[in-house]
Backbone as CSV, one residue per row, in Angstrom:
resi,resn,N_x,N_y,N_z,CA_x,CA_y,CA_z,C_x,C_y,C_z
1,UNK,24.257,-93.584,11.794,23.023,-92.877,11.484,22.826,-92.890,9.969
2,UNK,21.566,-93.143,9.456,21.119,-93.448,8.354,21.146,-92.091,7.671
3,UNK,21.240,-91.654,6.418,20.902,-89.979,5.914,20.213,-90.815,4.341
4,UNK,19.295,-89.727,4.306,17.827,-89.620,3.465,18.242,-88.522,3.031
5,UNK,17.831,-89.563,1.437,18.137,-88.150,0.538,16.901,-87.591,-0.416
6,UNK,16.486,-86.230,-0.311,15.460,-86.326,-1.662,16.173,-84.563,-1.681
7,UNK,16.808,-85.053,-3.054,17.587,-83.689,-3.833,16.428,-82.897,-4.306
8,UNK,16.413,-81.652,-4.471,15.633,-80.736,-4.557,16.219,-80.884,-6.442
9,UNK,17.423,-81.169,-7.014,17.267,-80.901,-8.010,16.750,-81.914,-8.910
10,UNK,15.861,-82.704,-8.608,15.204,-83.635,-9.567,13.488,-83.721,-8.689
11,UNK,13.179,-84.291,-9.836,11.388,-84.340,-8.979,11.400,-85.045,-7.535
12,UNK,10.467,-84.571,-7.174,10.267,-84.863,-5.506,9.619,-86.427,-5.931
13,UNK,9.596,-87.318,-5.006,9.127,-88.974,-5.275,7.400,-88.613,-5.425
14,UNK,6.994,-89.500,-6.143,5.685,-89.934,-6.835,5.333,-90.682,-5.587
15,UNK,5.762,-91.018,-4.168,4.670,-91.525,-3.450,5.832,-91.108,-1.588
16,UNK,5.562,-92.283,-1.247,6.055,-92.079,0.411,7.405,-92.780,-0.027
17,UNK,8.891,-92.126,-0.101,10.017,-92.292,-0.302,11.143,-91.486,-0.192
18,UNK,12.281,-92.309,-0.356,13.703,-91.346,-0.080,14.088,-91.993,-1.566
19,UNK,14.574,-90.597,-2.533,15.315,-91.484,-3.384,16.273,-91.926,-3.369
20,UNK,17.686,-91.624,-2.479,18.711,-92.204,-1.848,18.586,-92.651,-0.018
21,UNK,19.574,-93.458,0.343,19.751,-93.829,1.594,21.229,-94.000,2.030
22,UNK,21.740,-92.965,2.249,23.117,-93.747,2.619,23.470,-94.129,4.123
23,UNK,24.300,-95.318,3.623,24.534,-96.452,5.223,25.756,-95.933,5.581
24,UNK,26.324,-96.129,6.567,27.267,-95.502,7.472,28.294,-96.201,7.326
25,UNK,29.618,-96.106,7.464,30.899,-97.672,7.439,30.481,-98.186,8.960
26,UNK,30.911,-99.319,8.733,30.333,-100.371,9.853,29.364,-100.761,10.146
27,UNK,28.145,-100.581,9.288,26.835,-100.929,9.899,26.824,-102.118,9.590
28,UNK,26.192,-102.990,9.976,25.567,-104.681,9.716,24.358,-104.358,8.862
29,UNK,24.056,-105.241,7.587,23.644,-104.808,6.763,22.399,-106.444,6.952
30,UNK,20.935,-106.175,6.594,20.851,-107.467,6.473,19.823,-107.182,5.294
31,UNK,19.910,-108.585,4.089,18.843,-108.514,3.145,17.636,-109.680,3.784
32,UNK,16.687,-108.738,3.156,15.347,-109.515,3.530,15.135,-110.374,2.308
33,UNK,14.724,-111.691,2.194,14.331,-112.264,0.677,12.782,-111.821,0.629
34,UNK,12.226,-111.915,-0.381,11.284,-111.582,-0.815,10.021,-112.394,-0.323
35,UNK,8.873,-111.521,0.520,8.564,-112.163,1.489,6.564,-112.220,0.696
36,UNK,6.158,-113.114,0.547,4.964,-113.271,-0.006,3.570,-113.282,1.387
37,UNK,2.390,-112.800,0.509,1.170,-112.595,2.166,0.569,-113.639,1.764
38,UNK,1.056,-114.755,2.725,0.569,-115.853,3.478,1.158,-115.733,4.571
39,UNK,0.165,-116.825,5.549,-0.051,-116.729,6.516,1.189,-118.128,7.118
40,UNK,1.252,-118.193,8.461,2.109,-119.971,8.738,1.165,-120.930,8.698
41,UNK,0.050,-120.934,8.430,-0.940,-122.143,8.115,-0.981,-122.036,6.807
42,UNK,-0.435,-121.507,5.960,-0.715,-121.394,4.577,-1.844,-120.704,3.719
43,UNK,-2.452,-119.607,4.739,-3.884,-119.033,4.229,-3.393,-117.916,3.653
44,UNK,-3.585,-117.619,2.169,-3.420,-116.367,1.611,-5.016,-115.715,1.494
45,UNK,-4.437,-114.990,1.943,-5.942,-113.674,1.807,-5.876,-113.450,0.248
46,UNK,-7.573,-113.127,-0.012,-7.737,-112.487,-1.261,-7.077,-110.999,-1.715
47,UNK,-6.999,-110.516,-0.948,-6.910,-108.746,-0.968,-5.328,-108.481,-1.199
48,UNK,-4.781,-107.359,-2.013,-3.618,-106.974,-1.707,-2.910,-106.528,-0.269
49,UNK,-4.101,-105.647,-0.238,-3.431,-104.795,0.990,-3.411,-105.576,2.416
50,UNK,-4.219,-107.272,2.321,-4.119,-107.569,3.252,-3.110,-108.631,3.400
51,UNK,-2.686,-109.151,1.730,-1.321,-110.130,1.498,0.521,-108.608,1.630
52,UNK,-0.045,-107.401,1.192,0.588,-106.848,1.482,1.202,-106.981,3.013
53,UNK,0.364,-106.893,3.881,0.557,-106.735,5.644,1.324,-107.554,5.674
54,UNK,0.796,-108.923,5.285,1.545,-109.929,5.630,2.812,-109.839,5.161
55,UNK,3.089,-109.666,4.440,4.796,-109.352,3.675,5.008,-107.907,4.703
56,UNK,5.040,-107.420,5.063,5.149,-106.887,6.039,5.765,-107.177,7.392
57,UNK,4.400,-108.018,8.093,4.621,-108.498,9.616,5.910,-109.721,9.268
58,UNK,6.146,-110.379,7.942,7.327,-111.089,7.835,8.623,-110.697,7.716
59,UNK,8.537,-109.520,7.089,9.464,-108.553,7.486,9.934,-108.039,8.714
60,UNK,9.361,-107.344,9.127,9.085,-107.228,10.699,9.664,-108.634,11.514
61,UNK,9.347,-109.449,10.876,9.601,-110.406,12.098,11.097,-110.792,11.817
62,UNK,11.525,-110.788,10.002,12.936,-110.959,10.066,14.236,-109.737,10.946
63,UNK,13.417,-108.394,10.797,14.373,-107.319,11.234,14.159,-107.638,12.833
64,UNK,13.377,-108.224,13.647,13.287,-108.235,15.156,14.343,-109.388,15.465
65,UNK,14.244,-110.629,14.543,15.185,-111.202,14.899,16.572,-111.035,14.574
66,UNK,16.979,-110.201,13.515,18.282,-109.408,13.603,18.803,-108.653,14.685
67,UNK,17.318,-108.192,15.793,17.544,-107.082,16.275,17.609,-106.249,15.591
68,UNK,16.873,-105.495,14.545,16.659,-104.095,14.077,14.943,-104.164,13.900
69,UNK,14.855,-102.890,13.663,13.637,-102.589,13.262,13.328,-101.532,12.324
70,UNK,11.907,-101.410,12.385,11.553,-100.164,11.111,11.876,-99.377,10.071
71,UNK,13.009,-98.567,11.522,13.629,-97.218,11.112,14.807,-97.718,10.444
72,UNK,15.438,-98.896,10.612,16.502,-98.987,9.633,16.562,-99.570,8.227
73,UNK,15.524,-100.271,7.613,15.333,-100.244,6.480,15.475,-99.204,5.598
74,UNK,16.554,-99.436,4.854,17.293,-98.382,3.854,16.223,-98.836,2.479
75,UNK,16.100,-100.057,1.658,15.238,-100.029,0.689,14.067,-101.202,0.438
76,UNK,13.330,-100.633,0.111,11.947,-101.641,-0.244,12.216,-102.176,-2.051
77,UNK,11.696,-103.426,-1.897,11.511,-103.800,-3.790,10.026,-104.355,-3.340
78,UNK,8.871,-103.973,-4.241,7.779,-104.368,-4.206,7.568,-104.886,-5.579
79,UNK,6.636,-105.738,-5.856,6.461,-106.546,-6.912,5.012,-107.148,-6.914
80,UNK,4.186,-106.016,-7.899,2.612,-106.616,-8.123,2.466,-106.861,-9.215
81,UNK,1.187,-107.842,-9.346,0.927,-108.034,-10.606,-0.053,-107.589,-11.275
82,UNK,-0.349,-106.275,-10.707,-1.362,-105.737,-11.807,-1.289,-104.297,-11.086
83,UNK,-1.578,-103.190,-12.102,-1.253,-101.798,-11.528,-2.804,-101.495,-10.563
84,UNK,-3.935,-102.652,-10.919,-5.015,-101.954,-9.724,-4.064,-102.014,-8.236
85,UNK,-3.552,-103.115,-7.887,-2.944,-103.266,-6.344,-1.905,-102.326,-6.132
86,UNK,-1.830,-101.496,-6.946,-0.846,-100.116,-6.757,-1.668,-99.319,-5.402
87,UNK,-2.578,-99.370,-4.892,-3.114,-98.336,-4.177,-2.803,-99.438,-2.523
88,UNK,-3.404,-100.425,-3.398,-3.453,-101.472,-1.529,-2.187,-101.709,-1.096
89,UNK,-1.559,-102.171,-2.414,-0.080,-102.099,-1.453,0.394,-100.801,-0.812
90,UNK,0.756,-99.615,-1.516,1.107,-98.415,-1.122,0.653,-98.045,0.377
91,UNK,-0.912,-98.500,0.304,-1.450,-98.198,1.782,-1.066,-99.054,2.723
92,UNK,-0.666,-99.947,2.613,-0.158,-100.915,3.593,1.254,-100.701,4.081
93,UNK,1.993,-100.470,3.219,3.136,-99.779,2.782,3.674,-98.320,3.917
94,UNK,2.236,-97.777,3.289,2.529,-96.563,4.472,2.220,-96.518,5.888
95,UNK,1.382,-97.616,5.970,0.969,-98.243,7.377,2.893,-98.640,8.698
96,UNK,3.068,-99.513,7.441,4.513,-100.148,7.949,5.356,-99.479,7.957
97,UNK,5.916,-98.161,7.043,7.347,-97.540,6.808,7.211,-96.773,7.986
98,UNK,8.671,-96.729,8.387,9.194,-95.105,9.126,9.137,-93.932,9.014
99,UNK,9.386,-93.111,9.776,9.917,-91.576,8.913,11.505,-91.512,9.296
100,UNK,12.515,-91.115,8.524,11.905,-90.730,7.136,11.615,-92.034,5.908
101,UNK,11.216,-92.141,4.992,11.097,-93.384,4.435,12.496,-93.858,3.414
102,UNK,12.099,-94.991,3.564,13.680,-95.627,2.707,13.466,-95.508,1.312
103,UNK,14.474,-95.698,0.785,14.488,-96.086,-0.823,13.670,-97.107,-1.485
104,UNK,12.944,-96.958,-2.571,12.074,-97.599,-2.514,11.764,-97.962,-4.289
105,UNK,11.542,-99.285,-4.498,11.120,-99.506,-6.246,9.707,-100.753,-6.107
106,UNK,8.839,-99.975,-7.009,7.595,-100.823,-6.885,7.438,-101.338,-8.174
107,UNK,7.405,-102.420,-9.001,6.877,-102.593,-10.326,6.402,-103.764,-10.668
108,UNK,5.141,-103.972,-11.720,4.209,-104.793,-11.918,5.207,-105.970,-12.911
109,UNK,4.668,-107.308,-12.189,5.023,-108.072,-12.769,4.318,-109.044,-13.441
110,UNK,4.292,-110.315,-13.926,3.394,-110.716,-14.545,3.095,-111.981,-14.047
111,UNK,3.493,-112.463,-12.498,3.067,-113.178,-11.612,4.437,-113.597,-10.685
112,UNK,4.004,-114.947,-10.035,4.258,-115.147,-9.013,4.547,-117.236,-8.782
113,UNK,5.033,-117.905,-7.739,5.289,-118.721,-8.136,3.747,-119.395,-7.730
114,UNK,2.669,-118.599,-6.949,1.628,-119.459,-7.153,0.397,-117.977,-7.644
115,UNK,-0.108,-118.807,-8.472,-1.664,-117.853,-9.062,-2.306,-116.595,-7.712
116,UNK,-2.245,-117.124,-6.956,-2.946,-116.364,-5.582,-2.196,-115.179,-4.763
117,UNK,-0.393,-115.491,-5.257,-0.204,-114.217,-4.662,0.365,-113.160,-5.584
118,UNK,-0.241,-111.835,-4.910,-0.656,-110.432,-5.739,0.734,-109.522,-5.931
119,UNK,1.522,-110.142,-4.278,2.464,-108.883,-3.619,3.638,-109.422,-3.681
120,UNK,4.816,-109.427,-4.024,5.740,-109.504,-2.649,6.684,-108.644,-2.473
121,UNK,7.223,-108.521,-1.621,8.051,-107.222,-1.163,9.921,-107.363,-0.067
122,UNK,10.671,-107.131,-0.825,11.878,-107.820,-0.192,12.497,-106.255,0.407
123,UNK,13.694,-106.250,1.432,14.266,-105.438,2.288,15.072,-105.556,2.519
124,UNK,16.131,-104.177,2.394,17.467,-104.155,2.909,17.561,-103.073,3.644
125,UNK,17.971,-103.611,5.638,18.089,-102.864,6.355,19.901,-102.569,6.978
126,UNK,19.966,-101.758,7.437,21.052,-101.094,8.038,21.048,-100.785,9.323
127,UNK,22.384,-101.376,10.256,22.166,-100.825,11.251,23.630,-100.741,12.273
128,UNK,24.071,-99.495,12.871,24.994,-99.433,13.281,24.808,-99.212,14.347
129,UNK,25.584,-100.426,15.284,25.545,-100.509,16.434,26.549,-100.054,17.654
């Protein structure tokens, strides 16, 4: 069982988060690489929040084939390149997370390996079976 931490003695998180996550001994641990919103035909949407999803449902699709899901993602790394897509990702973000939410670091970067994408977002889940 996963335990979520948000200590009362430091500020409460600035959005939907746990500032700690601790994993259990024995869990199978898997990292997600950093998953960009395109599509398998290669169509990137204009929008954050809708290249967000997609880094998402790729996610999703790596934790199903682990066999895990949602709830065991211990931490998110998000990576935009400009602080407007702070809102689209977040909302997409909160679309996809669990309760309670994992550990989590979002910060603007100054691109990507192609011009078009906005987001990407990598994952490390936990899970004891």
């Amino acid at each position: 069982m996963l335990r979520h931490f948000v200590p009362s003695a430091i500020r409460a998180p600035f959005a939907r988060y746990s500032h700690a996550v601790e994993i259990p001994a024995g869990a199978r641990l898997l990292l997600v690489s950093g998953q960009l919103g395109i599509t398998p035909d290669d169509a990137i949407p204009d929008g954050v929040e809708e290249q967000a999803a997609l880094c998402f449902a790729a996610i999703e699709a790596c934790l199903t084939e682990a066999g895990m899901g949602r709830a065991d993602i211990v931490r998110l790394n998000a990576y935009v390149t400009d602080r407007a897509y702070l809102a689209g990702y977040m909302a997409a973000r909160d679309r996809f997370i669990a309760a309670p939410p994992p550990a989590s670091t979002l910060m603007i970067v100054s691109g990507f390996a192609r011009p078009a994408f906005k987001v990407e977002i990598e994952a490390l889940a936990a899970r004891r079976d």
